[in-house]
C-alpha positions as a printed NumPy array, in Angstrom:
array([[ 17.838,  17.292,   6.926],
       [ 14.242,  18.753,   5.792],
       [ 11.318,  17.361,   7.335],
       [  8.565,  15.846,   4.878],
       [  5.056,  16.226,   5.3  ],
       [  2.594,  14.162,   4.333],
       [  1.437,  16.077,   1.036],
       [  5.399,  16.334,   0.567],
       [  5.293,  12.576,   0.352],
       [  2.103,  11.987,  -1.914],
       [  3.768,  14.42 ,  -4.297],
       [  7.02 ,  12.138,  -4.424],
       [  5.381,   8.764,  -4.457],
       [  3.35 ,   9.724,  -7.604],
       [  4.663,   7.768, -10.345],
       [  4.84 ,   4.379,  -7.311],
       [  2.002,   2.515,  -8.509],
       [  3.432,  -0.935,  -6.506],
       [  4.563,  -1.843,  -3.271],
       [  5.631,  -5.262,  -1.067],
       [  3.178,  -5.552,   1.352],
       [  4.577,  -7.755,   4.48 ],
       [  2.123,  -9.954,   7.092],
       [  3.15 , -12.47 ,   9.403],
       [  2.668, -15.773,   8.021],
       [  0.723, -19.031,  10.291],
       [  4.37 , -19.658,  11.152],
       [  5.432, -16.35 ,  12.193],
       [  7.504, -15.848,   9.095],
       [  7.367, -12.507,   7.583],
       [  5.448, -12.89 ,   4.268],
       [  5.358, -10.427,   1.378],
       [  4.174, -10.021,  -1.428],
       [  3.884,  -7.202,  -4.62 ],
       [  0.572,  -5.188,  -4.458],
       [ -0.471,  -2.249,  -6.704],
       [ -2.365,   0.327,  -5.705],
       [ -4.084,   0.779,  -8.701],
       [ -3.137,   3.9  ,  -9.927],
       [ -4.954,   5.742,  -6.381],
       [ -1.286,   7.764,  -5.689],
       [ -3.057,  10.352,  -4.136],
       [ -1.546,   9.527,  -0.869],
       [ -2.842,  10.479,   2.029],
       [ -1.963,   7.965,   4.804],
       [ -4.513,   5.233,   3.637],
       [ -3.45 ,   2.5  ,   0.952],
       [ -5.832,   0.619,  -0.934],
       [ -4.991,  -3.452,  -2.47 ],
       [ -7.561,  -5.776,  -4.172],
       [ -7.32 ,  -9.532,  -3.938],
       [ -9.077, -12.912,  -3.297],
       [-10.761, -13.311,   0.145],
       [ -9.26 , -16.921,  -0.269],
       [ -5.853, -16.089,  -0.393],
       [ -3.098, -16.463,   2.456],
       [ -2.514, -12.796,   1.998],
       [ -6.159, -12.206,   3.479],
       [ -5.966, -15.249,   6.025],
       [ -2.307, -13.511,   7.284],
       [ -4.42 , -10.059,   7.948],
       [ -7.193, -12.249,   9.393],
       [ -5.003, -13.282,  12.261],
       [ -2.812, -10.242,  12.466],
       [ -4.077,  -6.791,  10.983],
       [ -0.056,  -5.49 ,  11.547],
       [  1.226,  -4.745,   8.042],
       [  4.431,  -3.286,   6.681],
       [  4.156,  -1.642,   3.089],
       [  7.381,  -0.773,   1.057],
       [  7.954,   1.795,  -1.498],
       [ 10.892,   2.452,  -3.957],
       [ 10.636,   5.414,  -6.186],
       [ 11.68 ,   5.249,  -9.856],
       [ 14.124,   7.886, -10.012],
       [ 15.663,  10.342,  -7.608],
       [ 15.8  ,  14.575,  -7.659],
       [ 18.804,  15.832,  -9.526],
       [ 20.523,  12.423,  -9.8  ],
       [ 20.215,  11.677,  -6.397],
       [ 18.872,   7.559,  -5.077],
       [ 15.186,   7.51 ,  -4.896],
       [ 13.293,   7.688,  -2.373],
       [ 12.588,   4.757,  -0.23 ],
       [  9.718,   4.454,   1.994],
       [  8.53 ,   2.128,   4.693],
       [  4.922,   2.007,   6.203],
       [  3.689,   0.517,   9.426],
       [ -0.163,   0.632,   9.375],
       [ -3.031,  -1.622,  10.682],
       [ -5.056,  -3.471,   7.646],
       [ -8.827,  -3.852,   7.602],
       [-10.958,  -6.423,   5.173],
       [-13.383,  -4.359,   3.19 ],
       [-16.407,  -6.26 ,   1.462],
       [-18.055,  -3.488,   0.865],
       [-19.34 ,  -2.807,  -3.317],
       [-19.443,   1.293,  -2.411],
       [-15.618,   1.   ,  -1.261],
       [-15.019,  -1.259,  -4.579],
       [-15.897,   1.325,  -6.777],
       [-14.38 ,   4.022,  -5.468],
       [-11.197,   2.151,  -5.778],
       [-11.753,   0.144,  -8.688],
       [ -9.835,   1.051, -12.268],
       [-10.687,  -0.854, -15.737],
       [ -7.622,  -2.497, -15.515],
       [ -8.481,  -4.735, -12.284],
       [-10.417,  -6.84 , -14.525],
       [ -7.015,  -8.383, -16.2  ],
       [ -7.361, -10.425, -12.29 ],
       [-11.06 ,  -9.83 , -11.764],
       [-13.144, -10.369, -15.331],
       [-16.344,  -9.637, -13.289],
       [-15.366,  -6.527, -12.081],
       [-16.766,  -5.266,  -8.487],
       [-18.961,  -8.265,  -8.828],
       [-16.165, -10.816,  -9.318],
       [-16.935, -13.823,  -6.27 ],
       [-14.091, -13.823,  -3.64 ],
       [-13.027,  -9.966,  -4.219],
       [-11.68 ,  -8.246,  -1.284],
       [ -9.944,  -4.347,  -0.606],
       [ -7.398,  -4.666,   1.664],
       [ -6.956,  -0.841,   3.181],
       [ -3.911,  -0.224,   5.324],
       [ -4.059,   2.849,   7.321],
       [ -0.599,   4.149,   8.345],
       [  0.635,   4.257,  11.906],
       [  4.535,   5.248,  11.103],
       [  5.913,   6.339,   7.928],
       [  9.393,   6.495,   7.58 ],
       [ 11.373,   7.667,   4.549],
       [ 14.592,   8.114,   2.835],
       [ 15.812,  10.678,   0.157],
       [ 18.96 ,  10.909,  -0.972],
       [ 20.6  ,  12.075,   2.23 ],
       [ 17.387,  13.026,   3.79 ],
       [ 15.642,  10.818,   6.105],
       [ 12.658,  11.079,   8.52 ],
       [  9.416,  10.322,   9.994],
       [  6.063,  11.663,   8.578],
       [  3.751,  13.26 ,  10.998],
       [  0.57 ,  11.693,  10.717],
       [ -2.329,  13.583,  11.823]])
């Protein structure tokens, strides 16, 4: 079994422009729900999510920052599975226009027609704590840091 590093990882999660992001719901449910990350595969530890300040996505993170993202790759190496990948991370609320743009792509404004402006936009970033992965027969943790 190889160990992955992080660049390893950003070069194999490329073409993943979605994953399931989980919270823990008023009832202590696990809740998830599909996120994209815009197109911003450039991984690097840090994930970045736009959505409505209003929505119980936001309110979940509100009362407990503890996330769980979840990645499926499109197609494996040499016909092997592909590559599977499960994030534990922290999430912070970002309000800030600065951080909008430097996330933002043209095609946010299918959900948000007024662009960085748009009333009620917030970036969710979630900052991994414990990557795990699997690849084909390979399987690890990334070291982060």
């Amino acid at each position: 079994m190889s160990q992955m590093t992080l660049v390893d990882l950003s070069e194999r999660m490329a073409d993943i422009d979605f994953a399931m992001l989980s919270t823990r719901a008023a009832s202590g449910d696990i809740a998830a729900r599909p996120m994209s990350n815009n197109g911003d595969v450039a991984y690097k530890g840090d994930s970045h999510f736009f959505t409505w300040e209003a929505s119980h996505t936001v309110e979940d993170i509100r009362r407990d920052p503890k996330v769980g993202l979840s990645f499926v790759g499109s197609k494996g190496l040499l016909g092997k599975p592909p590559i599977f990948i499960a994030v534990e991370g922290q999430a912070e609320l970002i309000r800030d226009k600065a951080a909008f743009r430097e996330h933002w792509v043209p095609d946010l404004e299918r959900w948000f027609e007024q662009g960085i402006d748009t009333p009620g936009l917030i970036l969710i970033k979630v900052h991994a704590g414990r990557i795990h992965y699997w690849a084909g027969e390979d399987e690890g943790e990334v070291p982060l840091g």
